[in-house]
C-alpha atoms as a printed R data frame, in Angstrom:
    type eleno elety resid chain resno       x       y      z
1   ATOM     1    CA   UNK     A     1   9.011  97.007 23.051
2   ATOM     2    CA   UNK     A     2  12.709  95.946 23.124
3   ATOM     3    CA   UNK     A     3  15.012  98.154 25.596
4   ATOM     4    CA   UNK     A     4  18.917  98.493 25.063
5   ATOM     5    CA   UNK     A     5  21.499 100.231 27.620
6   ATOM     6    CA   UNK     A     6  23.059 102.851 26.092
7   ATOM     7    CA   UNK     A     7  26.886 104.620 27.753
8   ATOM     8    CA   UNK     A     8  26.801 108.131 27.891
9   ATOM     9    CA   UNK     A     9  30.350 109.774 27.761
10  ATOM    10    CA   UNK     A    10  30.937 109.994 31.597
11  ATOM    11    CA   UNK     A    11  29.638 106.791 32.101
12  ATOM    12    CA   UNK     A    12  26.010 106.951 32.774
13  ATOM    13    CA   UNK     A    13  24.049 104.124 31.616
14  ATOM    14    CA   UNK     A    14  20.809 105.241 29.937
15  ATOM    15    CA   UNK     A    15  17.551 102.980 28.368
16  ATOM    16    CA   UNK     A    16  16.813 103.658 24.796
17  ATOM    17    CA   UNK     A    17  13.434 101.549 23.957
18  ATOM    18    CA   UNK     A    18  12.088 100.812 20.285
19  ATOM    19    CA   UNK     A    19   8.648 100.129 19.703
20  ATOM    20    CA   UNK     A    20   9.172  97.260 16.839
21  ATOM    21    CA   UNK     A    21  12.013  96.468 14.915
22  ATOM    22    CA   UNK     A    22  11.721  97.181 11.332
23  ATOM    23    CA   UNK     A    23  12.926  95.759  8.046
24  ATOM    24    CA   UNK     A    24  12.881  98.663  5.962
25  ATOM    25    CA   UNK     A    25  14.211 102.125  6.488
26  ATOM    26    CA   UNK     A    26  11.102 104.296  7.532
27  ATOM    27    CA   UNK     A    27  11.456 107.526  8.998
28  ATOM    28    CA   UNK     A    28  12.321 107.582 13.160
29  ATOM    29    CA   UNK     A    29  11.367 109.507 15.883
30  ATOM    30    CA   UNK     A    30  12.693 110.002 19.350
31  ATOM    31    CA   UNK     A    31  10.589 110.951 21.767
32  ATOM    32    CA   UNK     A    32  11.992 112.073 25.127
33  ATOM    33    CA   UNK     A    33  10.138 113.327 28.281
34  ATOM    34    CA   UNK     A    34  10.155 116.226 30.166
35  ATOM    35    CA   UNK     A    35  10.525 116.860 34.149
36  ATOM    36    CA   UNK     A    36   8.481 114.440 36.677
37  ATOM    37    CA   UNK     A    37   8.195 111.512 34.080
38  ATOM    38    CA   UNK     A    38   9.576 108.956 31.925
39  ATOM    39    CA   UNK     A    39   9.304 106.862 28.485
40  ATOM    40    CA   UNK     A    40   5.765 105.542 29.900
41  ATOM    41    CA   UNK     A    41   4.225 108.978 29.349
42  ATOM    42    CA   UNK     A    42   4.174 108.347 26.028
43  ATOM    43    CA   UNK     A    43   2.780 104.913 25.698
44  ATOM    44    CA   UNK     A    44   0.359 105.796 28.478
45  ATOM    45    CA   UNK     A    45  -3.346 104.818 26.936
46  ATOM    46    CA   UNK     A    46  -5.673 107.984 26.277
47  ATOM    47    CA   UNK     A    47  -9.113 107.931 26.836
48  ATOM    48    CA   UNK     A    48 -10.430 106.258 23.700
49  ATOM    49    CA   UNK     A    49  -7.140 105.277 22.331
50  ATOM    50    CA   UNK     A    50  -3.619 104.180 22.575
51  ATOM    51    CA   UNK     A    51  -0.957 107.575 23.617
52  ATOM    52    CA   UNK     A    52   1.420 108.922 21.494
53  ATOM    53    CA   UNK     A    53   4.042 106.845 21.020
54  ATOM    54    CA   UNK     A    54   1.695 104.394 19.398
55  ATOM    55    CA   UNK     A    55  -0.008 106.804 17.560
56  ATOM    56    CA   UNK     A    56   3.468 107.869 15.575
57  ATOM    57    CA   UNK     A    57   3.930 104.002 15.257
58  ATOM    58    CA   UNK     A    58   0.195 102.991 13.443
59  ATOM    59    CA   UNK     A    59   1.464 106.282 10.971
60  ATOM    60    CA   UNK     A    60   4.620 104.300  9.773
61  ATOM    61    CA   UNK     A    61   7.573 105.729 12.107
62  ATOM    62    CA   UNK     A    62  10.411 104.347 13.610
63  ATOM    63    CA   UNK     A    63   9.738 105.067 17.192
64  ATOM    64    CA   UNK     A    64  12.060 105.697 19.931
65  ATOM    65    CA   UNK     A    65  11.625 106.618 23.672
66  ATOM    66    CA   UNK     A    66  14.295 107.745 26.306
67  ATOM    67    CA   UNK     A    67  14.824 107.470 29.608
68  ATOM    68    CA   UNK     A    68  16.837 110.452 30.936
69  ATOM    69    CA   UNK     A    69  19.331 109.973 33.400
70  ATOM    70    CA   UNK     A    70  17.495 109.964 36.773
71  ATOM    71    CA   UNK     A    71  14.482 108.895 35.117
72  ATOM    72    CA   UNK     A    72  12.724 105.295 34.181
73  ATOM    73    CA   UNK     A    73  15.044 102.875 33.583
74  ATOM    74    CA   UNK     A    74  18.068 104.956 33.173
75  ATOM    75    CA   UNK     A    75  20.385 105.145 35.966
76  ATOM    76    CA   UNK     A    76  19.416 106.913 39.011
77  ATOM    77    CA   UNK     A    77  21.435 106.956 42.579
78  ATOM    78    CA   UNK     A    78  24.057 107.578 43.489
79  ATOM    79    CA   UNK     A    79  25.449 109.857 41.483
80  ATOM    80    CA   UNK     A    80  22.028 111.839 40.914
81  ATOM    81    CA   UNK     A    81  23.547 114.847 43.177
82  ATOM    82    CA   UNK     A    82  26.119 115.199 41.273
83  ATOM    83    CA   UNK     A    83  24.118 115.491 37.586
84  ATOM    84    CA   UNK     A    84  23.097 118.903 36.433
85  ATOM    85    CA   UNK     A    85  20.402 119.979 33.763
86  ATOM    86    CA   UNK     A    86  23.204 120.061 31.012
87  ATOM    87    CA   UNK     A    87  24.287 116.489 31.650
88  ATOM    88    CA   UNK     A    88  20.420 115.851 30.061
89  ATOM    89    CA   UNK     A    89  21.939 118.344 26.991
90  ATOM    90    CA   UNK     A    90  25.549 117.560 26.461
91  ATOM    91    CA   UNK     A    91  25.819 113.622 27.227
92  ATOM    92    CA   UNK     A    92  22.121 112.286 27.172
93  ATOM    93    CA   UNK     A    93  21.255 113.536 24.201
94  ATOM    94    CA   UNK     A    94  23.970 112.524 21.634
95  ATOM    95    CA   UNK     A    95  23.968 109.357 23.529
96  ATOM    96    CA   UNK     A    96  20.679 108.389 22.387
97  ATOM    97    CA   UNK     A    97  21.219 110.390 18.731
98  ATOM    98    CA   UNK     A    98  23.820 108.572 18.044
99  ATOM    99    CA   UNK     A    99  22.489 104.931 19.169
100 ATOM   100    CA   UNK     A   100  19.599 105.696 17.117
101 ATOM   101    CA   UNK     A   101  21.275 106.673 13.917
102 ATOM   102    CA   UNK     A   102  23.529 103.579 14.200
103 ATOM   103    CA   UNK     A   103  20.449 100.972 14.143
104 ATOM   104    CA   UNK     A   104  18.120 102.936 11.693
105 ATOM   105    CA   UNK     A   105  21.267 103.465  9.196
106 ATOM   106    CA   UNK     A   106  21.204 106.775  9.655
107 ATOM   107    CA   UNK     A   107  17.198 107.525  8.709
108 ATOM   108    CA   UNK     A   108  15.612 110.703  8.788
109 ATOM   109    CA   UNK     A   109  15.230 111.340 12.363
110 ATOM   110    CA   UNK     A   110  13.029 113.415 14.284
111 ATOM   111    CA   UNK     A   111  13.101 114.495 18.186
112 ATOM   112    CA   UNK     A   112  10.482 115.139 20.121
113 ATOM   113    CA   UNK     A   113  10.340 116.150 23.324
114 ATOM   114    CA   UNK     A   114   7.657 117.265 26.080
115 ATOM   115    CA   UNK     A   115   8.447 120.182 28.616
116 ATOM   116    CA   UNK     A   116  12.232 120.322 29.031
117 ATOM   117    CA   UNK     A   117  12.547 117.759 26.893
118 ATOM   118    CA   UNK     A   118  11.951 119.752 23.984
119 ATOM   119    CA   UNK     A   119  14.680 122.203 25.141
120 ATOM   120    CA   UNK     A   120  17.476 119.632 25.708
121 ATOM   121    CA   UNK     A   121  16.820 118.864 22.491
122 ATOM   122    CA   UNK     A   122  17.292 122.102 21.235
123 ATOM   123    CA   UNK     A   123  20.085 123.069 23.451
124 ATOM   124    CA   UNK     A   124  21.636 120.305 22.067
125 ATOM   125    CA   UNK     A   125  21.766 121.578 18.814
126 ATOM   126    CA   UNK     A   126  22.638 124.825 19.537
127 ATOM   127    CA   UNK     A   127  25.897 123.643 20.614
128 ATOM   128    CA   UNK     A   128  25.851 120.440 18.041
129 ATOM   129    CA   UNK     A   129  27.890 122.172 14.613
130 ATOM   130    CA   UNK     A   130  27.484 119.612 12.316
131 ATOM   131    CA   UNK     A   131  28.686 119.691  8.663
132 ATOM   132    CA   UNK     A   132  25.606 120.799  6.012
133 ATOM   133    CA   UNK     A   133  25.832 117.486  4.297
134 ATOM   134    CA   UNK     A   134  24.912 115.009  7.822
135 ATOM   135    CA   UNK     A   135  22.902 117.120  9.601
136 ATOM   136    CA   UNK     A   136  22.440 116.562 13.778
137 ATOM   137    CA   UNK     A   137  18.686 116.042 13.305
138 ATOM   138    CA   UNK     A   138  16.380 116.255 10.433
139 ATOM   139    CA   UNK     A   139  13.586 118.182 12.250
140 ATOM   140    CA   UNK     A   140  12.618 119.032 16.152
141 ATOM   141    CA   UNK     A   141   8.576 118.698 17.194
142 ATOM   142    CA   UNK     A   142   8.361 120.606 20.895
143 ATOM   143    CA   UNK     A   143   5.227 120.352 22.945
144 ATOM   144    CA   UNK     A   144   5.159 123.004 25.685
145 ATOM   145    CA   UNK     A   145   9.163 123.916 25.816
146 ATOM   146    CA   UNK     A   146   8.650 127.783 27.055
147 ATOM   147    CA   UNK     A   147  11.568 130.361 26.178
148 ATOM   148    CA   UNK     A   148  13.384 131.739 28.908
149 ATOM   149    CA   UNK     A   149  12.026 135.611 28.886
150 ATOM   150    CA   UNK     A   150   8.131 135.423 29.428
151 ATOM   151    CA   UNK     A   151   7.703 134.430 32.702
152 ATOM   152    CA   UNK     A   152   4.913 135.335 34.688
153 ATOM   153    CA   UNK     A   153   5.376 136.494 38.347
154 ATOM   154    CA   UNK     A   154   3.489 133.459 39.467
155 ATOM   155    CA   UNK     A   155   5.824 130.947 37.310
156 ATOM   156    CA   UNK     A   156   9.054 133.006 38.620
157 ATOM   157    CA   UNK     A   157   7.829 132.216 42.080
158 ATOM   158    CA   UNK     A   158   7.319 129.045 41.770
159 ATOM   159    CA   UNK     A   159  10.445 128.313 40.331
160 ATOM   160    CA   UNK     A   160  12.273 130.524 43.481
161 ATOM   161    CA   UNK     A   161  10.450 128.103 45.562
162 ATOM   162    CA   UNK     A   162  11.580 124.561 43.775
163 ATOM   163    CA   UNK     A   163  14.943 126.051 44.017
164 ATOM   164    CA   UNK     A   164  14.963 126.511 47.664
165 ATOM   165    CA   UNK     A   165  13.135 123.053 47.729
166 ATOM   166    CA   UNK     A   166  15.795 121.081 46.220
167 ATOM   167    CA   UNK     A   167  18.511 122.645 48.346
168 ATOM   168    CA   UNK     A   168  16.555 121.218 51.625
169 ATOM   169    CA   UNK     A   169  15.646 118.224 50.123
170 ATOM   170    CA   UNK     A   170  18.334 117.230 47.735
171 ATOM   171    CA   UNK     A   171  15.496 116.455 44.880
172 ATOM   172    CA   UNK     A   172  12.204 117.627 44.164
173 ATOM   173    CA   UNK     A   173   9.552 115.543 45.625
174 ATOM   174    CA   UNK     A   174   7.071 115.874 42.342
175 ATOM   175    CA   UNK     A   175   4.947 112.656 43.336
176 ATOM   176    CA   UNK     A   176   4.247 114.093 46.459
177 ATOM   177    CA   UNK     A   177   3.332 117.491 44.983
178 ATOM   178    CA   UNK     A   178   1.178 115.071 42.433
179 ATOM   179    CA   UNK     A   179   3.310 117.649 39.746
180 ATOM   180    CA   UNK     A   180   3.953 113.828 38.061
181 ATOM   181    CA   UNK     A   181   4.793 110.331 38.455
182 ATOM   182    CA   UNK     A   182   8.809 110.905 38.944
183 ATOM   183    CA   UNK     A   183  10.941 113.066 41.338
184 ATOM   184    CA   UNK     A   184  13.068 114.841 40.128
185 ATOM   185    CA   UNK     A   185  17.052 114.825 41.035
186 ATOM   186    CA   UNK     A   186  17.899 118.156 42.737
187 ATOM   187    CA   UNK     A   187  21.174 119.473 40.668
188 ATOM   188    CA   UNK     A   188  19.419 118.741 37.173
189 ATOM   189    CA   UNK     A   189  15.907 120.542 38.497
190 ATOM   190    CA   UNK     A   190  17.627 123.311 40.495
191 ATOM   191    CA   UNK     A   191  19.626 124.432 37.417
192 ATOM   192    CA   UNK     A   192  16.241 124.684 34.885
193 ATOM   193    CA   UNK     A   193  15.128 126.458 37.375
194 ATOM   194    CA   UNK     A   194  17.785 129.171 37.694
195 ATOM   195    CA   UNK     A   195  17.842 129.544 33.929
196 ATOM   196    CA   UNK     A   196  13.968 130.298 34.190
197 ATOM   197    CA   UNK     A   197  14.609 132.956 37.269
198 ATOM   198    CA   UNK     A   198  17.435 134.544 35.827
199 ATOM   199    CA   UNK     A   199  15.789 134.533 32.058
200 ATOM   200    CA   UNK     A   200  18.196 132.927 30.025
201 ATOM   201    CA   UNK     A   201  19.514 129.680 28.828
202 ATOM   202    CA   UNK     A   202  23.326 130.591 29.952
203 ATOM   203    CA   UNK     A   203  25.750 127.219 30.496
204 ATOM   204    CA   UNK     A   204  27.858 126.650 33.639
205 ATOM   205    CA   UNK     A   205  30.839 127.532 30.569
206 ATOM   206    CA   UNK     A   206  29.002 130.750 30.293
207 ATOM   207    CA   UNK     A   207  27.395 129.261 26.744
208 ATOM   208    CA   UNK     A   208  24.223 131.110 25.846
209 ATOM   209    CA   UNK     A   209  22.194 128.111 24.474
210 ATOM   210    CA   UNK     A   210  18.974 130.367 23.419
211 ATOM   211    CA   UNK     A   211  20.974 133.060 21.762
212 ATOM   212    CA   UNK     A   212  22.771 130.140 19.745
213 ATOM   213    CA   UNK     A   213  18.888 128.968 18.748
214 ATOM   214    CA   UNK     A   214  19.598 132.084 15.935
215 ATOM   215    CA   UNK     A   215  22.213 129.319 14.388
216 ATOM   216    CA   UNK     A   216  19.988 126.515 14.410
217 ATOM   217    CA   UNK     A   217  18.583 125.817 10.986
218 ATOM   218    CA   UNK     A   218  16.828 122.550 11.779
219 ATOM   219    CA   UNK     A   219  13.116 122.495 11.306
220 ATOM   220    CA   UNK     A   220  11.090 123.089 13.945
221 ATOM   221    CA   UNK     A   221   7.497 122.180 15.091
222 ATOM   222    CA   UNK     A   222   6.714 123.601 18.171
223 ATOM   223    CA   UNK     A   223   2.928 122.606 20.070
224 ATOM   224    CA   UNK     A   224   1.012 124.372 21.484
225 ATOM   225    CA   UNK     A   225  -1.726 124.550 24.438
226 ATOM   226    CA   UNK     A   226  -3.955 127.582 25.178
227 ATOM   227    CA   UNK     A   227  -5.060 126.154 28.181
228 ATOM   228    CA   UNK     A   228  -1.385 125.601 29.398
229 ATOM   229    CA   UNK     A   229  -1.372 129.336 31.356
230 ATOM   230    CA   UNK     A   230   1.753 128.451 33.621
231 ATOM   231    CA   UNK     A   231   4.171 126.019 33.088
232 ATOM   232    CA   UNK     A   232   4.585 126.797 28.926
233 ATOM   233    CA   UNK     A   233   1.851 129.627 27.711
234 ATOM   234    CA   UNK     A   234   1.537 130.502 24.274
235 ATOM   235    CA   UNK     A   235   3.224 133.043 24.077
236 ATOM   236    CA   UNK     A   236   6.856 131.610 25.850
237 ATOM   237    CA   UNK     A   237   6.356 129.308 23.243
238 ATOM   238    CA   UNK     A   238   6.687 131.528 20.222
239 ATOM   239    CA   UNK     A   239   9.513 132.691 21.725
240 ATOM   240    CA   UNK     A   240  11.419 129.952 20.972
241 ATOM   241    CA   UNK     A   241  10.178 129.741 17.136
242 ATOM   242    CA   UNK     A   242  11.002 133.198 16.848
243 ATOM   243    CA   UNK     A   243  14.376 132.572 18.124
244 ATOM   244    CA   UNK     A   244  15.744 129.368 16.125
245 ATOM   245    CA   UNK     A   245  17.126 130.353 12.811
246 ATOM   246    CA   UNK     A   246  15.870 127.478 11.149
247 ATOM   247    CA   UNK     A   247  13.901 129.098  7.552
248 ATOM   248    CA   UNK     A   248  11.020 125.674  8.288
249 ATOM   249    CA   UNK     A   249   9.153 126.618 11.749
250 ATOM   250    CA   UNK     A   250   5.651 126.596 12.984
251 ATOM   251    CA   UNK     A   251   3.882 127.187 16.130
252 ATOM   252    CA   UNK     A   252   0.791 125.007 16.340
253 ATOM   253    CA   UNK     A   253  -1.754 126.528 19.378
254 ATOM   254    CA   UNK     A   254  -4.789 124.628 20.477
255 ATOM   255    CA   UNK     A   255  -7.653 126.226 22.424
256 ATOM   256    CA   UNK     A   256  -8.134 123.072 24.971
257 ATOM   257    CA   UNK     A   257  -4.587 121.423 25.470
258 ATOM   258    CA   UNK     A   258  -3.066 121.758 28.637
259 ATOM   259    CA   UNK     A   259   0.780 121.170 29.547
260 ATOM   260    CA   UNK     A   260   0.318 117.593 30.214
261 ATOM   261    CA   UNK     A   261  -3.096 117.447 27.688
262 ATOM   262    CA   UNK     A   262  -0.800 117.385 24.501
263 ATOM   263    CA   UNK     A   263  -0.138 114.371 25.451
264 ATOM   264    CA   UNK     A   264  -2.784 112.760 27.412
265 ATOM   265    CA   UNK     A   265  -5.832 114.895 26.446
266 ATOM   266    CA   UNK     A   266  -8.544 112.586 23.871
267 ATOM   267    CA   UNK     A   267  -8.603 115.700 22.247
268 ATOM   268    CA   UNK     A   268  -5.077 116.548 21.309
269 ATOM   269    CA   UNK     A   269  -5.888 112.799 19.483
270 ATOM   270    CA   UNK     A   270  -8.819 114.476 17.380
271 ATOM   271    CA   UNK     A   271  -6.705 117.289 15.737
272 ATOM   272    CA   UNK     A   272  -3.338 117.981 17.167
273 ATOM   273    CA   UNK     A   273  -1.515 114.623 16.691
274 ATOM   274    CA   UNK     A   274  -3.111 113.824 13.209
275 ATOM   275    CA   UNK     A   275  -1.770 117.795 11.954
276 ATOM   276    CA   UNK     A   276   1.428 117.168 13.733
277 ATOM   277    CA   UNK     A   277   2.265 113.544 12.246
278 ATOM   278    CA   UNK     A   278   1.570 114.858  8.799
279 ATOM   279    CA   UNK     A   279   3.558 118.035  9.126
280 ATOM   280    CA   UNK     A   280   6.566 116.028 10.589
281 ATOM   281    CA   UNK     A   281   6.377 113.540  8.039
282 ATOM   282    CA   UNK     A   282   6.246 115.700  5.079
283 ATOM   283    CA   UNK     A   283   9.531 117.456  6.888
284 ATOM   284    CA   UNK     A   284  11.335 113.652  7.181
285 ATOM   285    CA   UNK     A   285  10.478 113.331  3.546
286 ATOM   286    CA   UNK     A   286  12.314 115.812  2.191
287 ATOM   287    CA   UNK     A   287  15.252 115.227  4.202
């Protein structure tokens, strides 16, 4: 793996990794974590096997991982107050669009995120107005990103409480709360959260990101897990494929996958990632 710092536009330095270097021009993916992790969740090994990241590589693609500010290698303190969750949307993500474009020369390309990650990527493109001919991204693959409108009273409380968490705090001790390997800064989490209370994807500039998912024409692959009943259910899920405008979307729901299990489950090896990978690269194809 080979790891380059990447300049967002107010100045945040970020780390973009690449699996191998290729000669050819091969269809890329960018995979970007959620809350509570970083790059390393996808190259984490899976019972059996190597994780996900690998998987995408051993099935010819480009692959790409991000470290979101706060997160990994990417820069943390001390400006980490200060950073909100549309920093992750509006300067992360074209950051590491663009970086990737520029050493691929410009080949299909594919992001993938877990969680959140999935919805900055999203967000991003809801606000991203491209012209027809270059488009921002040639397809999107989300695993658990939940819409903003079905959320359980159980889910709305806990969100209340990480609010009220990160104001005491000033971040959200998730490795103490075992909710994942990386805690979480307390302006980016605090302001997911109050989009999830209040139901809606509105900006701080009053921008309502999931009503502009309508505009998004972008393919879209969106995963799954039955067994994920709070943080991203079924059904919050299809919310978001029902909102995007794009004509190419599928929801993909399997019976056994939990939030984190799409990515770390054996199973989600045995018939999740092989359906994915083949639906993704018959999208990249035909871009």
């Amino acid at each position: 793996m080979s790891t380059r710092r990447v300049t967002t536009a107010d100045g945040v330095e970020l780390a973009l990794h690449r699996l191998r270097a290729h000669r050819d021009r091969r269809p890329a993916v960018l995979l970007v974590h959620g809350a509570f992790s970083g790059h390393t969740v996808w190259t984490r090994p899976v019972a059996g096997g190597d994780g996900l990241a690998h998987f995408f590589l051993q099935r010819g693609f480009d692959v790409w991982l991000g470290d979101l500010r706060h997160h990994g290698a990417s820069e943390r303190e001390p400006r980490s107050r200060q950073w909100c969750f549309e920093d992750w949307i509006l300067r992360d993500a074209p950051a590491f669009v663009d970086r990737v474009k520029e050493e691929t020369g410009y080949a299909p390309l594919a992001w993938a995120g877990h969680s959140a990650g999935g919805v900055v990527g999203l967000c991003w493109l809801a606000r991203t107005k491209p012209p027809p001919e270059t488009p921002a991204l040639d397809a999107v693959v989300t695993f658990g990103a939940p819409g903003p409108g079905r959320m359980g009273m159980m889910r709305w409380w806990l969100a209340a409480i990480a609010i009220g968490i990160c104001r005491a705090l000033g971040r959200f001790p998730a490795r103490a709360l075992r909710f994942g390997s990386e805690d979480e800064a307390a302006g980016i989490f605090a302001q997911w959260m109050r989009w999830n209370v209040r139901g809606g994807w509105v900006g701080s500039d009053g921008f309502d990101y999931f009503a502009a998912l309508g505009d998004v024409r972008t393919p879209l692959l969106a995963v799954a897990g039955e067994a994920d009943t709070l943080f991203a259910p079924p059904p919050a899920c299809n919310e978001v494929v029902e909102r995007i405008g794009a004509a190419r979307k599928t929801l993909l729901v399997y019976q056994h996958l939990s939030h984190k299990g799409m990515l770390l489950d054996p199973r989600a090896r045995e018939r999740c990632w092989p359906e994915l990978v083949n639906r993704l690269g018959e999208v990249l194809t035909a871009a």
